[in-house]
C-alpha positions in Angstrom: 89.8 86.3 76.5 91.7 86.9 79.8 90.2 86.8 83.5 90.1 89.7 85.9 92.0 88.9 88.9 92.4 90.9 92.1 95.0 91.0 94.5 94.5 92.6 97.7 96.0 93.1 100.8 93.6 93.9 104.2 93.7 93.7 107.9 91.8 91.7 110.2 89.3 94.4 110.5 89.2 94.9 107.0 91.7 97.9 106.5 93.4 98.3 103.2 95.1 101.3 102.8 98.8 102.1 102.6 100.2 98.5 103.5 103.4 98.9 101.6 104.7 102.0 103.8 104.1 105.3 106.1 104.2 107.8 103.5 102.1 105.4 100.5 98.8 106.6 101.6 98.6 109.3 104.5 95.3 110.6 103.1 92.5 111.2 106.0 95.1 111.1 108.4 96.2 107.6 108.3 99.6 107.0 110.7 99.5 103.5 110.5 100.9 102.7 106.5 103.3 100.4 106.5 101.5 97.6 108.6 102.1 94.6 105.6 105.8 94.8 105.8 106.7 92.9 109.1 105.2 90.0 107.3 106.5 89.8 103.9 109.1 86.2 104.2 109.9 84.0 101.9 106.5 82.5 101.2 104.8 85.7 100.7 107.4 86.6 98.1 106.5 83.2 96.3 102.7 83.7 96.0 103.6 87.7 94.9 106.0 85.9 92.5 103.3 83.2 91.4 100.6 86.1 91.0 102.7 88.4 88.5 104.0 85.3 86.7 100.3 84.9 85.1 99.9 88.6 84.4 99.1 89.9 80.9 98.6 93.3 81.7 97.8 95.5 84.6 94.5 97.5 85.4 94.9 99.8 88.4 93.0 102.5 89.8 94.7 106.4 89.8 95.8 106.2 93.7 97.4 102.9 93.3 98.7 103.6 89.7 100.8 107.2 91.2 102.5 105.5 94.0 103.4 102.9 91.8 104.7 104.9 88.9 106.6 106.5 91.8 108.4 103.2 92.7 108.9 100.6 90.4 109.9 102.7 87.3 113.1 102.9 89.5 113.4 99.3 89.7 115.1 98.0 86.6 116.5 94.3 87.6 115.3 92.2 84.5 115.2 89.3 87.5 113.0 91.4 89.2 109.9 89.2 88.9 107.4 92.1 89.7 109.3 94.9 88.1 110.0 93.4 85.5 106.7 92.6 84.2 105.2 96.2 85.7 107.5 98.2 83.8 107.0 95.9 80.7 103.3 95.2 80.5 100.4 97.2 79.2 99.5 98.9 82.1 95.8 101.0 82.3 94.8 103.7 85.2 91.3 104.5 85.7 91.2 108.5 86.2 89.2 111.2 85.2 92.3 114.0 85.2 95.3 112.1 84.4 96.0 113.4 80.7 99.8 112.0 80.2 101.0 109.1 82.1 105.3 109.0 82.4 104.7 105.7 83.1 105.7 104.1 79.6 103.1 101.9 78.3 100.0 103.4 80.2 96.8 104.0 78.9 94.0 106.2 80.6 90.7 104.8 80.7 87.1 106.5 81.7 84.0 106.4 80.5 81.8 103.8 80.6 84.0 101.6 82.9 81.7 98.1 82.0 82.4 98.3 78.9 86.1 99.6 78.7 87.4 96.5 81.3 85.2 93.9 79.2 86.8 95.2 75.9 90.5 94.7 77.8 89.9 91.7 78.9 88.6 90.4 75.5 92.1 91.1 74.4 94.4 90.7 77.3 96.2 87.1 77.2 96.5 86.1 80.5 95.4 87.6 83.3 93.8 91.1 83.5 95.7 92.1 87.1 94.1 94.2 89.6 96.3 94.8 92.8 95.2 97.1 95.6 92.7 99.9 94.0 90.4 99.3 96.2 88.2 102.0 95.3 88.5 100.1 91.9 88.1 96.8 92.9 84.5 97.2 94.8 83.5 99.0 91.4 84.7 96.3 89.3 82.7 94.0 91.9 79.7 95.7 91.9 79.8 95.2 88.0 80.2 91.6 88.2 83.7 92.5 86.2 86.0 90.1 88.5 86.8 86.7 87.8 88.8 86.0 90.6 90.2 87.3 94.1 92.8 87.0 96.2 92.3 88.3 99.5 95.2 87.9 101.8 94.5 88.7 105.1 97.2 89.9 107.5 96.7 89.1 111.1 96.9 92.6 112.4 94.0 94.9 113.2 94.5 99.0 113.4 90.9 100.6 113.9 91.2 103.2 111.6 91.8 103.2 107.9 89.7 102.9 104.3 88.2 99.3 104.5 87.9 97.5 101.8 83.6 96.5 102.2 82.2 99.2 103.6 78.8 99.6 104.3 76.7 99.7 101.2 78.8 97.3 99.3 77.2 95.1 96.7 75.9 91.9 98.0 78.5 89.2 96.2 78.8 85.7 96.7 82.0 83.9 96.4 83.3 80.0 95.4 86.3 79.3 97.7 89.1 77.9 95.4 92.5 77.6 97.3 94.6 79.0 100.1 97.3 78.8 102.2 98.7 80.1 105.2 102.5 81.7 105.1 105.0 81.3 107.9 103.9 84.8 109.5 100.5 84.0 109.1 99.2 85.7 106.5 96.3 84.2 105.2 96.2 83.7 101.5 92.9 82.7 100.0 91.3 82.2 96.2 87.9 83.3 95.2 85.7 83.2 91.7 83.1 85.2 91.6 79.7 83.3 92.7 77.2 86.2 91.7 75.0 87.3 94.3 74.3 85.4 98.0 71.6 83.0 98.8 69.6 82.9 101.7 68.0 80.5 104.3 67.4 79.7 107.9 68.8 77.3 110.5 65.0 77.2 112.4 63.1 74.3 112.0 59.7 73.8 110.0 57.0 73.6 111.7 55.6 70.5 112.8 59.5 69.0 112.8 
């Protein structure tokens, strides 16, 4: 059975839309795409390269998926370490419209969404990939679908944009497993999913 891992890219103030470019994500009247490039060196490109080493196939949501499929088809380097395994991979968008993918090897998934992802990752080998899909992601969350998350947090903060835990997110609790910090300072932590948070107080007892 494979895991469910998430990679995800957001701002200091928890912004996650369009890092990759101006014209990825202009939806709501976002200017400000593009804000993950400045900081993409050498180790950056390692942990990207690390992540899509482990993948077994690629579960994205239908934003993600179309700007994507509009990119990396293009791509067709066999060295390529994300192209290569993007374009080769099973690769399955969640979408409620999309009847027939271009993308070769797609499959559309709806429905009951629990039970769809647990059936893929029952028969993924490796790693069940999630990157960006945020809208996904806090879904898959919510379902206690994810087995694992990389949050890499860029040290830049824009005000405005889709964050990624908004308010009314599910409560979650998370076991910190490894991190690292890149050259630019991009901060690169590992989470499992820890189920739901515990509580407590710092005040004393009475009578202490």
């Amino acid at each position: 059975m494979g895991k469910l891992v998430s990679t995800i890219f957001v701002t200091l103030d928890g912004v996650h839309q369009a890092p990759g470019g101006p014209q990825e994500d202009p939806s709501g009247g976002f200017e400000q795409g593009g804000w993950s490039f400045p900081y993409g060196d050498d180790d950056f490109g390692r942990f990207i390269t690390e992540v899509f080493d482990r993948a077994g196939a690629f579960l994205l949501g239908r934003r993600t998926y179309d700007i994507f499929a509009s990119y990396w088809p293009k791509m067709t380097d066999p060295a390529d370490p994300v192209a290569s395994r993007l374009n080769a991979l099973p690769k399955y968008v969640v979408s409620a419209h999309l009847a027939e993918p271009a993308w070769q090897g797609t499959t559309v998934i709806g429905g009951d969404l629990a039970k769809e992802v647990t059936a893929l990752k029952e028969r993924t080998d490796g790693e069940l990939q999630v990157h960006g899909s945020g809208a996904l992601l806090r879904s898959l969350l919510a379902l206690d679908l994810v087995d694992t998350l990389h949050l890499l947090s860029f040290p830049v903060v824009l005000g405005a944009g889709r964050r990624l835990f908004a308010e009314g997110a599910v409560p979650t609790a998370f076991t910190h497993t490894g991190g690292r910090v890149t050259a630019a300072g991009v901060s690169i932590q590992s989470y499992d999913l820890a189920g739901r948070p515990r509580y407590g107080s710092y005040e004393l007892p009475e009578g202490a």
